[in-house]
KEDOVO-128513 format. One record per residue: x, y, z of N, C-alpha, C in turn. Coordinates in steps of 0.02 Angstrom, whole numbers, padded with zeros to 5 digits, always signed. Layout:
XYZXYZXYZ...
***
This chain:
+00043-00059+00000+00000+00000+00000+00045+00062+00000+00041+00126-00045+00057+00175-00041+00051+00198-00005+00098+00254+00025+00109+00295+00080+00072+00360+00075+00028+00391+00117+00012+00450+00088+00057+00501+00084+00058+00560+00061+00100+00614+00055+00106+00658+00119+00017+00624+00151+00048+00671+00212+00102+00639+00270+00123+00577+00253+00140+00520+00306+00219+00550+00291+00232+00540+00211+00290+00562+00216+00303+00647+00197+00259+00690+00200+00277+00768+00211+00292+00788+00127+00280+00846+00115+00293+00872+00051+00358+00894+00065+00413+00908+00017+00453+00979+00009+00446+01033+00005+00473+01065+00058+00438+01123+00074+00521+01178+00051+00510+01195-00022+00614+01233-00037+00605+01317+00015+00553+01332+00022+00579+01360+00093+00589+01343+00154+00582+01273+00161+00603+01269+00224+00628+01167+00226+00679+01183+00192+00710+01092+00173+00714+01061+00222+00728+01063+00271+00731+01018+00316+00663+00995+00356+00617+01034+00367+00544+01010+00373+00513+00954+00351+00511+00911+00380+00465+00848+00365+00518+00802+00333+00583+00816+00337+00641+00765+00312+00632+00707+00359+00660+00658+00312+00663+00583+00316+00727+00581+00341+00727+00554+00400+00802+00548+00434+00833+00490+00439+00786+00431+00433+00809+00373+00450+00853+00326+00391+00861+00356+00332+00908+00326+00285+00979+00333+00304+01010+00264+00278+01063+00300+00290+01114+00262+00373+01163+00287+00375+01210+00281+00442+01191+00331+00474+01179+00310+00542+01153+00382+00587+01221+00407+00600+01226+00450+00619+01289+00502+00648+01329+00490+00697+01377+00474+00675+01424+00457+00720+01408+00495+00800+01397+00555+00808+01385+00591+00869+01347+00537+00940+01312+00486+00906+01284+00473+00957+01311+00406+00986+01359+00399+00965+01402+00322+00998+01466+00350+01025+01468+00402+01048+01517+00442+01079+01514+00421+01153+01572+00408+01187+01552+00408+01245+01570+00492+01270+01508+00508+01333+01495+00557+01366+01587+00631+01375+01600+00592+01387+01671+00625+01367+01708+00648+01362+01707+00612+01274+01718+00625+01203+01668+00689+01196+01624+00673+01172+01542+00721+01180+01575+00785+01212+01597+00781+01259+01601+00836+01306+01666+00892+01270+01700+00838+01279+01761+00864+01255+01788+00876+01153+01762+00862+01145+01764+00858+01069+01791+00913+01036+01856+00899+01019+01890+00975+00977+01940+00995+01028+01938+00961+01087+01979+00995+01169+02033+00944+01155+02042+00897+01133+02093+00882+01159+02187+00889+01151+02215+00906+01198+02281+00930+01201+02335+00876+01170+02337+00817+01222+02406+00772+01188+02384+00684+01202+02398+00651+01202+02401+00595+01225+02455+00540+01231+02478+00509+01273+02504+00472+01286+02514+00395+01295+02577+00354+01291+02575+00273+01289+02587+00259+01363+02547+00247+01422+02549+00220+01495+02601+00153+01483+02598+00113+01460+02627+00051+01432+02598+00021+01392+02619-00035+01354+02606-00063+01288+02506-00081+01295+02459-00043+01228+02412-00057+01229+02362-00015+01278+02390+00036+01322+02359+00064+01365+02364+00163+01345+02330+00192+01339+02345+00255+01302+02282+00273+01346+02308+00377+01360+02266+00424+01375+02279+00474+01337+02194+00490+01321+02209+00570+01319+02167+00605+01337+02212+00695+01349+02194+00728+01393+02187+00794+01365+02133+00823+01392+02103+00884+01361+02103+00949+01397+02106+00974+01353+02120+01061+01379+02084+01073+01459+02016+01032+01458+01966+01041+01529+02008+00990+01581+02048+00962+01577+02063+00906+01632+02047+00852+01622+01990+00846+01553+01968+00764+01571+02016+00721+01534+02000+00660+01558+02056+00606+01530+02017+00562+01516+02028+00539+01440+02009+00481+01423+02064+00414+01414+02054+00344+01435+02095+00278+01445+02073+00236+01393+02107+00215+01355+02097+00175+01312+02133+00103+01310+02115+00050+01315+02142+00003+01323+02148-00028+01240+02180-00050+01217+02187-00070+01146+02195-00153+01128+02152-00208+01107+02185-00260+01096+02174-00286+01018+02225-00328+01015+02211-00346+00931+02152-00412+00930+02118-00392+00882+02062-00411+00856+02061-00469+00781+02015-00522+00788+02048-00539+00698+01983-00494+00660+02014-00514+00606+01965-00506+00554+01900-00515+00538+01889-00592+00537+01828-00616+00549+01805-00644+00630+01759-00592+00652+01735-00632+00704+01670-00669+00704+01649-00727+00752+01586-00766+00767+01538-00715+00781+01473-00714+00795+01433-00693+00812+01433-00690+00900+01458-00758+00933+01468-00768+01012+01531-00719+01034+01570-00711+00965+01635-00674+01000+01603-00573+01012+01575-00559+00953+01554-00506+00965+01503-00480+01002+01470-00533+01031+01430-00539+01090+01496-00511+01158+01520-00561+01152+01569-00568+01206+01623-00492+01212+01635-00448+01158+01634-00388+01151+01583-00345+01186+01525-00357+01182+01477-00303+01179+01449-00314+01267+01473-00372+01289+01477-00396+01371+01519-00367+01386+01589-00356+01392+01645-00326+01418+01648-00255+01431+01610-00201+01325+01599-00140+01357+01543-00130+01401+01495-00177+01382+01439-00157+01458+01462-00165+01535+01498-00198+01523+01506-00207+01616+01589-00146+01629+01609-00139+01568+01678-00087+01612+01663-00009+01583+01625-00030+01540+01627+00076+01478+01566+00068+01473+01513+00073+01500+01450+00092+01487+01440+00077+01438+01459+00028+01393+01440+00004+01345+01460+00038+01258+01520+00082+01291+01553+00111+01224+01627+00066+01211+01617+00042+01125+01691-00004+01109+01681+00042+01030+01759+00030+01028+01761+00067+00935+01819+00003+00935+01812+00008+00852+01869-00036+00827+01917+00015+00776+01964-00004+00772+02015+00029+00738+02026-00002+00654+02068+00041+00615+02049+00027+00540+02097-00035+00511+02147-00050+00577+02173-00112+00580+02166-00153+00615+02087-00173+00633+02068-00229+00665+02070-00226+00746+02089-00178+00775+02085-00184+00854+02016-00174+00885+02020-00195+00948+01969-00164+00974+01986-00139+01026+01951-00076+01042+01971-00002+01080+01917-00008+01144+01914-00030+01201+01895-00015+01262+01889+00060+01305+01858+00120+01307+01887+00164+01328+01830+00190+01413+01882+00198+01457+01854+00226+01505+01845+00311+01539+01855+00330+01595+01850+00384+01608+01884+00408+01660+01912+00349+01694+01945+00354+01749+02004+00297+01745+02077+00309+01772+02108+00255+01761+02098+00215+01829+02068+00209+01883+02021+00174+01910+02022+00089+01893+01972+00122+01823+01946+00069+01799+01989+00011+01735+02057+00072+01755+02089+00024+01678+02104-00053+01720+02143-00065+01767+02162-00123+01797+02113-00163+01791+02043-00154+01796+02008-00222+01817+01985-00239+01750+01978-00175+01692+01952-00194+01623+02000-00243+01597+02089-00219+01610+02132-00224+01598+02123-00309+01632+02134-00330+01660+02117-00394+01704+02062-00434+01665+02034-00420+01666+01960-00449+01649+01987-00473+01564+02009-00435+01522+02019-00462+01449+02068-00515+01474+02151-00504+01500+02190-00549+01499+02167-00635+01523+02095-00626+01564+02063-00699+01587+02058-00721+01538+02014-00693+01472+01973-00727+01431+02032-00762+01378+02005-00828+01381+02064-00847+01339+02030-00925+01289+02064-00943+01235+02027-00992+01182+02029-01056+01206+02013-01107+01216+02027-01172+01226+02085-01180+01210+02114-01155+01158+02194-01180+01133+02235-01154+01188+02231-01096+01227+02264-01077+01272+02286-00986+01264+02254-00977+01189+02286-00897+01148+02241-00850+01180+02260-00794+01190+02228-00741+01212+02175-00732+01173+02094-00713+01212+02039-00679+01160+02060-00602+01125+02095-00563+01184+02113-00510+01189+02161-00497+01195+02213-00506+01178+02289-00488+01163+02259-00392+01190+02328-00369+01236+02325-00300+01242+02405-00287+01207+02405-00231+01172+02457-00221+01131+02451-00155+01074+02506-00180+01015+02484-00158+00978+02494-00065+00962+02541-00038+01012+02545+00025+01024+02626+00048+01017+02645+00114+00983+02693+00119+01024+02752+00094+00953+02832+00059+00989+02870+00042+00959+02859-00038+00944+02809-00049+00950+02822-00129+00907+02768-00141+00856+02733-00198+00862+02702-00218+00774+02640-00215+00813+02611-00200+00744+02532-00166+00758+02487-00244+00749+02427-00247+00752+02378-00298+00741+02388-00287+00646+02386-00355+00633+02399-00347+00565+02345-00356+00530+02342-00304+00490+02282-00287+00426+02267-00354+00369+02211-00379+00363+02216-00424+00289+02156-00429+00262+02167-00467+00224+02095-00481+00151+02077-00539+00186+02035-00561+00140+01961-00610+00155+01997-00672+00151+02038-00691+00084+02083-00769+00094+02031-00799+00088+02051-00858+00087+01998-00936+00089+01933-00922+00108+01905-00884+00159+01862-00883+00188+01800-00886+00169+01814-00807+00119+01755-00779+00090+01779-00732+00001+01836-00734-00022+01851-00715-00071+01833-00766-00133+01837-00745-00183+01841-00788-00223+01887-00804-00290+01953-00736-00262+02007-00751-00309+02080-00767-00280+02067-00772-00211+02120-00763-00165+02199-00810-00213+02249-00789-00195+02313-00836-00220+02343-00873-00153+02306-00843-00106+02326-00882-00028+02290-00876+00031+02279-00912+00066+02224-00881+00125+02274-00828+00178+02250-00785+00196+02235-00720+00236+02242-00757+00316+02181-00764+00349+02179-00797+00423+02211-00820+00435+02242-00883+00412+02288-00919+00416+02369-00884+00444+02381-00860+00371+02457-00839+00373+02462-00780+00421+02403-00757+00445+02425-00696+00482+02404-00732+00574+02386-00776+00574+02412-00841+00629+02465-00842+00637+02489-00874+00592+02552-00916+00598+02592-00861+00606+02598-00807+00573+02651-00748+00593+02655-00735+00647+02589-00704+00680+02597-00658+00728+02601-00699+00780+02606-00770+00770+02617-00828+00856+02703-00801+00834+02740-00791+00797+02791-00788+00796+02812-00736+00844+02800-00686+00810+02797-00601+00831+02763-00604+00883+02718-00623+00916+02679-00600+00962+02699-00568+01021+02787-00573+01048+02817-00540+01107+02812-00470+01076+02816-00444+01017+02825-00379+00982+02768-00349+00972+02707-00366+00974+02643-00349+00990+02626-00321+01053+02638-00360+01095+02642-00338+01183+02693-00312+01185+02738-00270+01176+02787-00259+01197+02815-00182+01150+02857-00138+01168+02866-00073+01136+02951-00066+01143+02971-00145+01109+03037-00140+01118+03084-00125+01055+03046-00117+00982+03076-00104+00943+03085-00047+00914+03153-00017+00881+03177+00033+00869+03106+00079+00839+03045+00079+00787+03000+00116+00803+02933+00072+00795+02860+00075+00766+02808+00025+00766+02838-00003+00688+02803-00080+00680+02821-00099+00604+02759-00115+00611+02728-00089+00554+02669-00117+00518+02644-00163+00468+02636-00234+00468+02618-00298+00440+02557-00291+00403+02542-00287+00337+02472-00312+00309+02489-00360+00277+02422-00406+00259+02429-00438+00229+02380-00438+00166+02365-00452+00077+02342-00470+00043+02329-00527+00011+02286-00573+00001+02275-00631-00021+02298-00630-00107+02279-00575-00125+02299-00576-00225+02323-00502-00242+02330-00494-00296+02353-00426-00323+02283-00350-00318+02246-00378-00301+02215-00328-00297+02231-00285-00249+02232-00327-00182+02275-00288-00127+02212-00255-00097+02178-00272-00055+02125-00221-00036+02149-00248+00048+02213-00252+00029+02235-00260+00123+02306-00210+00141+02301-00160+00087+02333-00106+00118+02431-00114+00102+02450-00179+00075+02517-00192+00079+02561-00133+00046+02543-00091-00011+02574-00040-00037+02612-00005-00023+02572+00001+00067+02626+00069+00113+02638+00049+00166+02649-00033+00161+02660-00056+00229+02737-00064+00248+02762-00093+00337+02823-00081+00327+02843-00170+00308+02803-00209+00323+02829-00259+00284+02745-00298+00277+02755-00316+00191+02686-00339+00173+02694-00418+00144+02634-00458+00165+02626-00530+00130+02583-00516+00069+02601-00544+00029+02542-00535-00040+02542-00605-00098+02492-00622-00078+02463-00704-00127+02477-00683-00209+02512-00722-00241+02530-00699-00314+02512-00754-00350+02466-00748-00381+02450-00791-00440+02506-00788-00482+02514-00841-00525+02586-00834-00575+02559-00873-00633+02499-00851-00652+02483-00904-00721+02394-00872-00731+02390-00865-00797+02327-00835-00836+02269-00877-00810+02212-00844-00803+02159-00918-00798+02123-00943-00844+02108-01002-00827+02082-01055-00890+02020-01027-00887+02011-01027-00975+01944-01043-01010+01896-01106-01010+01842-01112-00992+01800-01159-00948+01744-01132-01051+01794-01182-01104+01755-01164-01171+01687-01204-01166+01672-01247-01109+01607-01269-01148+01536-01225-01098+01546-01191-01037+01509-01182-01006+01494-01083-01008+01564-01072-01036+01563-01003-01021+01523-00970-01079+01491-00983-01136+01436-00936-01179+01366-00949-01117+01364-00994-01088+01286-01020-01043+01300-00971-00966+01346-00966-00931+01347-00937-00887+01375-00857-00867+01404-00840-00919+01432-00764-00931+01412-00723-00973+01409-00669-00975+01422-00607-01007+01464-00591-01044+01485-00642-01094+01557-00624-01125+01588-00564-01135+01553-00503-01150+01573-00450-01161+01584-00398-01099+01556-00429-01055+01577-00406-00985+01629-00446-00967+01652-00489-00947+01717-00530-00958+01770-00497-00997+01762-00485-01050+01826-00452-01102+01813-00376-01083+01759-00341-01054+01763-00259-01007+01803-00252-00966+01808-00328-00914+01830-00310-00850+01911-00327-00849+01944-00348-00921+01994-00337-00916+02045-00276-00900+02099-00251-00869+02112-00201-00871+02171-00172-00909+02190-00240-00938+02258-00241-00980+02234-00255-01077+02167-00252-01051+02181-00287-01115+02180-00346-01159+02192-00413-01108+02216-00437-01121+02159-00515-01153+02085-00493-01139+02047-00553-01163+02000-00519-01224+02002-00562-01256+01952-00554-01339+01927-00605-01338+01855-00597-01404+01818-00640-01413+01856-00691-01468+01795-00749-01443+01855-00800-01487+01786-00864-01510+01803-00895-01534+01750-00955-01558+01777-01025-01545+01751-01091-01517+01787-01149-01520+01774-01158-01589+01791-01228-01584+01815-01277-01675+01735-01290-01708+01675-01300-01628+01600-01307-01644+01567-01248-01635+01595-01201-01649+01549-01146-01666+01533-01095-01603+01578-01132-01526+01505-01097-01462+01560-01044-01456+01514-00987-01420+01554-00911-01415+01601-00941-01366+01654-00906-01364+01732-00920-01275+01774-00861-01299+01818-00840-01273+01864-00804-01254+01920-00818-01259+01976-00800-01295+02044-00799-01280+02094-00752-01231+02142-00769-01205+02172-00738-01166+02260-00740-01185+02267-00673-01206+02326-00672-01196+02386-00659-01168+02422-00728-01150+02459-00741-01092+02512-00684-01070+02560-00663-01119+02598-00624-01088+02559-00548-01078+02522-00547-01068+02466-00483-01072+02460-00475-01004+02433-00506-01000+02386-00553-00919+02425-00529-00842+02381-00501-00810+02436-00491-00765+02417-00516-00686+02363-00568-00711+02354-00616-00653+02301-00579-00600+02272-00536-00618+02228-00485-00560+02188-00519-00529+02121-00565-00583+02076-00596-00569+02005-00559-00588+01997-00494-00606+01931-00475-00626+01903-00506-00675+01919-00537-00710+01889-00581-00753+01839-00616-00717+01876-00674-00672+01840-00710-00650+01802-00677-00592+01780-00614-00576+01726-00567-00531+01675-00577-00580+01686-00568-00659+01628-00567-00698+01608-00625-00721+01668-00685-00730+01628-00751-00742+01677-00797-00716+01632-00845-00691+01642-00896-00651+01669-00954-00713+01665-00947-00775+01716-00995-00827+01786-00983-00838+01793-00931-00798+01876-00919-00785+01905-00904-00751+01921-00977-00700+01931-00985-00642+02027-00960-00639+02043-00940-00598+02119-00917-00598+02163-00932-00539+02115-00978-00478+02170-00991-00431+02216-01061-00433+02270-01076-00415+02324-01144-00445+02332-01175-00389+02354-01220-00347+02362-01219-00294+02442-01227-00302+02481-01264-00350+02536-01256-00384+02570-01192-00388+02535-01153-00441+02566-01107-00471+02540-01040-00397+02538-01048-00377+02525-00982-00335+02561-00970-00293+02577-00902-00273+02648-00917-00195+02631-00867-00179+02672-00831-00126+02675-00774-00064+02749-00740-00087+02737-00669-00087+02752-00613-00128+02761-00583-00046+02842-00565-00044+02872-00505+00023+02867-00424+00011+02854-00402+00020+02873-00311+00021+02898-00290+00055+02954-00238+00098+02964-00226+00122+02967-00137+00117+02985-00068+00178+03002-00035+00152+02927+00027+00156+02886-00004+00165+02816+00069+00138+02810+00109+00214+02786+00145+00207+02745+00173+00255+02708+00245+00226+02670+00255+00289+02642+00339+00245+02668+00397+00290+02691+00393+00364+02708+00428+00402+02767+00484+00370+02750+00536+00371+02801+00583+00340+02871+00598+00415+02891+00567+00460+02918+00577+00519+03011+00543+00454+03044+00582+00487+03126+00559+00455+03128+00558+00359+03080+00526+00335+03077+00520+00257+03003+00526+00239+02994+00548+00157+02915+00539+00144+02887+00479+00128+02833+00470+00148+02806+00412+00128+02809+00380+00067+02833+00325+00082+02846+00275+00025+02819+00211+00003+02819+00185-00064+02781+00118-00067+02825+00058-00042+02786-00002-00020+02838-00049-00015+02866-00078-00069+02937-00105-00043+02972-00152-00110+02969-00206-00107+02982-00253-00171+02980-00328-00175+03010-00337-00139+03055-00389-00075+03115-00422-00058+03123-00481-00085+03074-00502-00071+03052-00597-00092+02999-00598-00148+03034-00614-00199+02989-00645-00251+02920-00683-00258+02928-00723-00213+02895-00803-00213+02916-00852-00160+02865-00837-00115+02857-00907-00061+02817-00970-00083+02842-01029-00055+02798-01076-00072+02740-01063-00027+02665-01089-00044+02608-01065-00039+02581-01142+00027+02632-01146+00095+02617-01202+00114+02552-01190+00178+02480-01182+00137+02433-01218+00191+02451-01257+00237+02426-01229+00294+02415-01173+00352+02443-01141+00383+02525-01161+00400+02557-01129+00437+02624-01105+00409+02607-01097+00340+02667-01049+00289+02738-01022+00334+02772-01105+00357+02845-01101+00377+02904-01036+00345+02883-01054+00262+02949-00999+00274+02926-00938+00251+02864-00918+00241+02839-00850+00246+02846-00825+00329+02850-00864+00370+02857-00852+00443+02916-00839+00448+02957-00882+00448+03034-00873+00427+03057-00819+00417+03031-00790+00371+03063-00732+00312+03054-00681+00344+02990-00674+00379+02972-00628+00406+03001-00591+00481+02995-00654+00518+03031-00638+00573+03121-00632+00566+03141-00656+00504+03205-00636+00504+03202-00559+00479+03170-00541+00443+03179-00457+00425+03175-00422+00496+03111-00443+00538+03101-00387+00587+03162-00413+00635+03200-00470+00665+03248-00469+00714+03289-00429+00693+03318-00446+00630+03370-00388+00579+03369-00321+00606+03304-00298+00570+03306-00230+00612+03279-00213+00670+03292-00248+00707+03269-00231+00773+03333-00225+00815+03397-00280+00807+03461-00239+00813+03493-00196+00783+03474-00192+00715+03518-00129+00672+03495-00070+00681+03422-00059+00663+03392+00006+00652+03411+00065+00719+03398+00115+00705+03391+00177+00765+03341+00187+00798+03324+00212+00837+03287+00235+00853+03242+00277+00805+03168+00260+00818+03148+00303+00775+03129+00285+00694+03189+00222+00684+03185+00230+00624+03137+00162+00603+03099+00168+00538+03026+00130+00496+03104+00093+00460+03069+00029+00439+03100-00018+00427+03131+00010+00348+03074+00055+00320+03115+00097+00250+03173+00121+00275+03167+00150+00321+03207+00225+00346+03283+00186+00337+03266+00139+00389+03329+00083+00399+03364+00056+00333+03315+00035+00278+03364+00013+00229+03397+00049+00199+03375+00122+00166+03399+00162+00140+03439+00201+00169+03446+00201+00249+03526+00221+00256+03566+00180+00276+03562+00104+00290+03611+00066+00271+03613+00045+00195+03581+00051+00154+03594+00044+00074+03536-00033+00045+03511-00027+00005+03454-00095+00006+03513-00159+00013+03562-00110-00037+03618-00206-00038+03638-00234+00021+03625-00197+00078+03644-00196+00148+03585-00230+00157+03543-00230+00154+03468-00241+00185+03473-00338+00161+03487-00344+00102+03469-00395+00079+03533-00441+00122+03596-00408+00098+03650-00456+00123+03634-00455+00197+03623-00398+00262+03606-00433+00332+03552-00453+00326+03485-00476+00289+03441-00517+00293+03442-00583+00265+03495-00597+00231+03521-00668+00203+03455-00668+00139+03425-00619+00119+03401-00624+00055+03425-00622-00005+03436-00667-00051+03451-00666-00122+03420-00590-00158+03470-00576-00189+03448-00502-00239+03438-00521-00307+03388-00501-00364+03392-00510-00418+03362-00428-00456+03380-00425-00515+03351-00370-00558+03285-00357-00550+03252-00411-00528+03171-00400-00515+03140-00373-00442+03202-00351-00409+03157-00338-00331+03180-00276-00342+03150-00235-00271+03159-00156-00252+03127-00117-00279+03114-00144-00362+03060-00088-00397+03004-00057-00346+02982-00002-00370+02905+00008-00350+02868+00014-00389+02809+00059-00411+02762+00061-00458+02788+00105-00511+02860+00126-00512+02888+00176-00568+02914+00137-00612+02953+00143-00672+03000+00094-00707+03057+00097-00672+03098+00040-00664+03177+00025-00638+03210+00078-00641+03201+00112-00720+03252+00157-00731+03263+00226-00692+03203+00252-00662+03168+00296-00598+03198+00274-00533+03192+00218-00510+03217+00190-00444+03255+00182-00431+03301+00113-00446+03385+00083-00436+03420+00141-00450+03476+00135-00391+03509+00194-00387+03588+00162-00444+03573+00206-00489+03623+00195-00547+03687+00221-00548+03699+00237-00492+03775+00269-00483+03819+00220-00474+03873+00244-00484+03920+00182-00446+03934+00163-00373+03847+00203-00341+03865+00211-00267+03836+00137-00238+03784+00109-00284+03768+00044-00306+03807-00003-00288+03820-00022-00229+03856-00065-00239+03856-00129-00177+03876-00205-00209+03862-00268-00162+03932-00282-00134+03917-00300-00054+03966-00339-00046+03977-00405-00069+04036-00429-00054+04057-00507-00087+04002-00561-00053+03981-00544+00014+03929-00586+00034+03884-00581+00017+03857-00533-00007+03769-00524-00033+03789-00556-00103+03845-00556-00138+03834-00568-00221+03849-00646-00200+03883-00659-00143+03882-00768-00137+03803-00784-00127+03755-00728-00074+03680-00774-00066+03661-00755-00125+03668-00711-00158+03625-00708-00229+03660-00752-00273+03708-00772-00293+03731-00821-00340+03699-00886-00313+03725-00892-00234+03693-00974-00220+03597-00980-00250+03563-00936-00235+03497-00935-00244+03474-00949-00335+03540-00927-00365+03514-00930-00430+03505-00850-00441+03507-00811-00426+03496-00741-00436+03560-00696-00487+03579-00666-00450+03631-00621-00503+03703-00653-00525+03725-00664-00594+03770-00700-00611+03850-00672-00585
***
């Protein structure tokens, strides 16, 4: 049944907001504020790290807000975010925010109350024995790490997401709790090249790499696709129409074109592109966006190609925790894991990380000829050119 006009109000252009419809839409942030915030809003002066995961800040009026910080995954249960929404009711009146890298933010009004909130998360813990609530995450060590959907819920992934950022951070996890490294390193992770997990400007990134075109599925794909949406959603270029030997519409793809993205298969499901073979884990190192010592920069290749070993990706773990021990004795104070390579020199970076160097890493999104520093200032020691020869890398 139609609504009458008087139910929903005319437009009235002298007076627009009269009889507006308010309820579309995200309501306004203003009202999930705790009291405060509210109060204070626009006041506040500085804030500070109490110890790892525990932060105040404090406003021009005196008040102080406590924030307790713990890392969060990605996907949570429905019982776990229950179990969230129990914790801010009984310590914050029922105010929690989450952060844009997965934490979740506890905040009180009194530090009073940080100890027992503070208490109360460290109980809760998984059958396996792992923290629900890791407190951390602040400060000079590694943040809760950012990622994509992976196995879960994607459908072009080159590696699962949940997983590998498990298995990492049980590695790392003293560096999470803890504000012992020269400044914070920031971990994302991406399942494929699309990257909608942030690795670009990270200080060291995982990224799932397809390494092979996807197959044409010739007998099903005129019945279930859009062919011409299929050959749209290329972005290179690289698929045309094509005919089999019996006449039915399909697609060709050309291989060196191809640059493994996967939008194809967003638009049809006859061209499937994940390998379990051909697919591996792609290092970056080097990004950040913080303009503090240098300007923000993209990350670089280090590692080519990890093997892609479901579930607990040994030497993507490996690799990883050897970069951050690296710089965690070398670096300065202060200094982002970029900061660090480029003033000990990348060839430095690779030879104390026992990484093989080849013509294909360090780039960023410019051509080589923009980047690699072409001077004769360029230059390897005898040990970095033995792990790159042993690896197969530079002759």
């Amino acid at each position: 049944m139609a609504l009458s006009t008087e139910k929903l109000g005319r437009y009235n252009p002298e007076k627009p907001m009269e009889n507006r419809l308010t309820d579309l839409g995200p309501r306004h942030f203003w009202q999930y504020l705790p009291p405060v915030i509210q109060k204070n809003y626009g006041k506040w002066a500085y804030h500070d790290i109490l110890e790892p995961g525990i932060l105040v800040h404090v406003s021009e009026t005196g008040d102080k807000v406590f924030t307790v910080r713990c890392g969060g995954p990605r996907f949570m249960t429905v019982e776990h975010v229950r179990e969230i929404c129990e914790i801010a009711d009984k310590h914050c009146n029922g105010y929690v925010r989450f952060t844009t890298r997965n934490n979740i933010e506890f905040m009180v009004d009194s530090y009073d109350k940080v100890e027992p909130l503070k208490n109360d998360l460290l109980s809760r813990k998984h059958v396996s024995g792992s923290y629900k609530f890791p407190i951390g995450g602040t400060g000079a060590g590694i943040t809760n790490i950012v990622h994509t959907q992976g196995y879960i819920h994607c459908h072009t992934p080159a590696t699962d997401a949940s997983s590998m950022v498990k298995a990492v951070m049980d590695e790392l996890f003293e560096y999470f709790t803890s504000m012992t490294l020269p400044a914070q390193v920031r971990i994302s992770m991406a399942c494929c090249l699309n990257m909608c997990g942030a690795v670009h400007c990270s200080d060291i990134a995982l990224l799932g790499y397809h390494r092979k075109p996807p197959i044409v599925d010739d007998e099903v794909i005129e019945s279930v696709c859009e062919i011409p949406l299929a050959i749209a959603a290329c972005p290179v270029g690289a698929i045309s129409p094509a005919k089999t030997e019996s006449g039915k519409k399909t697609v060709k793809i050309k291989n060196d074109r191809c640059m493994f993205c996967g939008n194809c298969y967003t638009m049809c499901m006859a061209l499937p592109l994940s390998d379990k073979e051909g697919d591996g884990v792609t290092i970056l190192a080097g990004g950040k966006i913080s303009n503090r010592i240098s300007e923000p920069k993209f990350s670089k290749v280090v590692v080519p190609c990890l093997p892609n070993n479901f579930p607990r990706f040994p030497e993507v773990v490996e690799t990883v925790k050897k970069i951050v021990e690296v710089y965690a004795a070398d670096a300065r104070k202060y200094e982002r894991v970029g900061d660090w390579a480029e003033r000990i020199g990348w060839e430095k970076f690779f030879e104390k990380c026992g990484l093989p160097f080849t013509e294909h890493l360090i780039d960023d999104y410019r051509l080589a000829y923009d980047t690699y520093r072409t001077s004769t200032q360029f230059k390897f020691t005898e040990a970095a050119w033995e792990v790159s020869r042993a690896a197969g890398g530079i002759d």
